[in-house]
C-alpha positions in Angstrom: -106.1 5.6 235.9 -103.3 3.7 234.3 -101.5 1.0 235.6 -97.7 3.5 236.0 -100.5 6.4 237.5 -101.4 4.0 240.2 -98.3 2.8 241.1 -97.2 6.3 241.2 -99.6 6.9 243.3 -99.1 4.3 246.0 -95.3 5.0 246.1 -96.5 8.8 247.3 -98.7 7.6 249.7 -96.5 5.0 251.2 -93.7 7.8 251.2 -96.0 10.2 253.2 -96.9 7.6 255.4 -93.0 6.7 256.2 -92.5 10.5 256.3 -95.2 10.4 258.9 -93.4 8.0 261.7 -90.2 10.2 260.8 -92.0 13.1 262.2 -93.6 11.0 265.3 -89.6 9.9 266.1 -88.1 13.5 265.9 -91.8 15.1 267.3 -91.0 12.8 270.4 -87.5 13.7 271.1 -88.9 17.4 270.8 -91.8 17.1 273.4 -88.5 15.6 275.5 -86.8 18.4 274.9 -89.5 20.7 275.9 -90.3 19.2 279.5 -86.9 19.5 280.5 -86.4 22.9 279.2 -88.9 23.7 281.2 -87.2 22.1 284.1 -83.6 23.5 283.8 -84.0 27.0 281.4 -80.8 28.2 282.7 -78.6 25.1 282.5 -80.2 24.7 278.9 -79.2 28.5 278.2 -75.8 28.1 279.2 -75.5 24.7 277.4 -77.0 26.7 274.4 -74.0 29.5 274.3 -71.5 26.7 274.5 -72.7 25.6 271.0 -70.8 27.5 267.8 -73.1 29.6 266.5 -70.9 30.0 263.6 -71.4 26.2 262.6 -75.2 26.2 263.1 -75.8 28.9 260.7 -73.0 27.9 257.8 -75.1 24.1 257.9 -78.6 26.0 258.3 -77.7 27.8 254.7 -76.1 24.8 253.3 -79.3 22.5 254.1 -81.2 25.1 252.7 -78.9 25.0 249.7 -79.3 21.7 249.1 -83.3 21.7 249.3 -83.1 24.0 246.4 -80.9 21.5 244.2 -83.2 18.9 245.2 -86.0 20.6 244.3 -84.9 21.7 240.9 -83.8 18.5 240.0 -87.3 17.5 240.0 -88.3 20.1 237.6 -85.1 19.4 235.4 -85.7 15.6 235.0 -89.7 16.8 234.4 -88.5 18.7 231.5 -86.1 15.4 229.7 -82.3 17.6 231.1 -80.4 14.5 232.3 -77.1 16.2 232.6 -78.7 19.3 235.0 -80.9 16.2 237.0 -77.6 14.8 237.3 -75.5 18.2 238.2 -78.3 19.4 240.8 -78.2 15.5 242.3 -74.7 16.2 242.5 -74.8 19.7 244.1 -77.2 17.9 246.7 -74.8 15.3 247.9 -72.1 17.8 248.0 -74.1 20.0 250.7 -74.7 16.4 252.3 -71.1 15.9 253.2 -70.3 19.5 253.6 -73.2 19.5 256.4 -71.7 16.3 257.9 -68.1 17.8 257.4 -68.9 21.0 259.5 -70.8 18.5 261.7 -67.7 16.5 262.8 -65.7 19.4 263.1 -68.0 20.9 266.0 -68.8 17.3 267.7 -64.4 17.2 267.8 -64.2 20.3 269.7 -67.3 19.5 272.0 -65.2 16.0 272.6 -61.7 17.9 272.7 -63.0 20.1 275.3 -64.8 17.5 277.4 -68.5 18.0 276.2 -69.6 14.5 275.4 -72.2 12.3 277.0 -71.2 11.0 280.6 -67.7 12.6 280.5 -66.6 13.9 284.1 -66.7 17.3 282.6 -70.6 16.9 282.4 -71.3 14.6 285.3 -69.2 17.0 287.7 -71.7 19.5 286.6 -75.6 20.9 286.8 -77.4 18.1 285.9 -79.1 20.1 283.4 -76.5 20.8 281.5 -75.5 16.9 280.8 -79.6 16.4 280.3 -78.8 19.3 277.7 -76.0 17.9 276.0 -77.2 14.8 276.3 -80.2 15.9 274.4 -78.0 17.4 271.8 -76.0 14.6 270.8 -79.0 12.2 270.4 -80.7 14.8 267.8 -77.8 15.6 266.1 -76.3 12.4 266.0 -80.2 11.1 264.7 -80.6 14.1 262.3 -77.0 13.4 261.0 -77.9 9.7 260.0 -80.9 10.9 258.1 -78.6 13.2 256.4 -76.6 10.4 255.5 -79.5 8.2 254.6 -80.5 10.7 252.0 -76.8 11.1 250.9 -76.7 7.3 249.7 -80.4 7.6 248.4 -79.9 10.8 246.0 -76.7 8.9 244.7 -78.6 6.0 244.1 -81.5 8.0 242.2 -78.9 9.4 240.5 -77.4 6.2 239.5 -81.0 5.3 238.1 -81.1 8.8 236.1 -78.2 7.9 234.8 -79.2 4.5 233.6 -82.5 6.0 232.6 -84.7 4.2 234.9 -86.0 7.2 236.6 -86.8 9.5 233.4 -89.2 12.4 232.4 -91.9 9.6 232.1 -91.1 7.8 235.4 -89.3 10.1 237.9 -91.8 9.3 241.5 -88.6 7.8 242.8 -87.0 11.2 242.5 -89.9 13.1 243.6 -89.8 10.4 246.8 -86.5 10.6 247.9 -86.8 14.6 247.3 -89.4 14.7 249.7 -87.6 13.0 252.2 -84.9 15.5 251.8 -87.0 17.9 252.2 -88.3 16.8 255.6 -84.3 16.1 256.6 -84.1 19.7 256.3 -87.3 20.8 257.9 -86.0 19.1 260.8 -82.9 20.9 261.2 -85.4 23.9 260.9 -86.3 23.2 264.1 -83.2 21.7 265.5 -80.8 25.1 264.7 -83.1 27.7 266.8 -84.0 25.2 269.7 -80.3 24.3 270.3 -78.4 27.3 268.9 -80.6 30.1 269.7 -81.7 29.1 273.0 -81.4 31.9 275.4 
């Protein structure tokens, strides 16, 4: 094994391993979620309709959107196509902030309406509906700071493409911060039916 093969190789595994405690964190706001689900199903279901389905759906495509440019800028940097790595790098950023765009418009009308943690719209009601909300914020708000995260990471991969840094010999920091894209997205996976499609 060469010398580049091996370090290749140990930037993967420390990837996965990072990936790893990113599922623990969101895996433990999930079991959280579950016990008190479990506790107040119908303030959760009534905190659940009071979410715009609209908005969940439009990000759930766009995330999706933006897995697929991620992923084929992989393929396109494999093959020597600077420009398209560059273009699909783009795309991916642009989903980014349309994701955190649509994002900010739904947390402003929670807040214009009164739906924000410990406001006496909440607190004056069922307890769990504020343990709802509550919830949502936190896992959203996290989620959204990944997404953000990855934002500044794909535009400083592409910053490398572009100086030819990461290239069709070299491109694990591409296939890294792809992968943690990737796992962004899974997340929201889970976060769009649990949130938006409770019943």
């Amino acid at each position: 094994m060469s010398h580049l093969e091996k370090d290749s190789f140990g930037a993967k595994l420390g990837m996965w391993l990072f990936l790893f405690t990113e599922m623990l964190l969101f895996g433990g706001v999930f079991i959280l979620y579950s016990v008190y689900l479990t506790r107040y199903p119908k303030e959760f279901g009534l905190g659940g309709h009071q979410l715009d389905l609209v908005y969940g759906a439009t990000n759930t495509v766009v995330l999706l959107t933006s897995s697929l440019f991620a992923a084929m800028s992989v393929t396109a940097i494999k093959r020597g196509a600077k420009k398209l790595t560059l273009g699909l790098l783009a795309g991916t950023i642009g989903c980014a902030l349309i994701f955190l765009g649509i994002k900010y418009l739904e947390w402003s009308a929670k807040f214009h309406h009164g739906i924000y943690p410990n406001s006496p719209k909440l607190i004056g009601g069922p307890p769990g509906e504020s343990i709802f909300f509550g919830l949502y914020y936190l896992t959203t708000g996290l989620h959204g700071l990944h997404v953000i995260v990855g934002a500044i990471l794909m535009a400083w991969t592409g910053f490398l493409v572009q100086r030819e840094v990461v290239n069709v010999g070299d491109n694990v920091t591409l296939e890294n911060v792809t992968l943690y894209w990737h796992l962004v997205d899974l997340i929201w996976i889970f976060i769009f039916p649990l949130y938006y499609l409770i019943l």
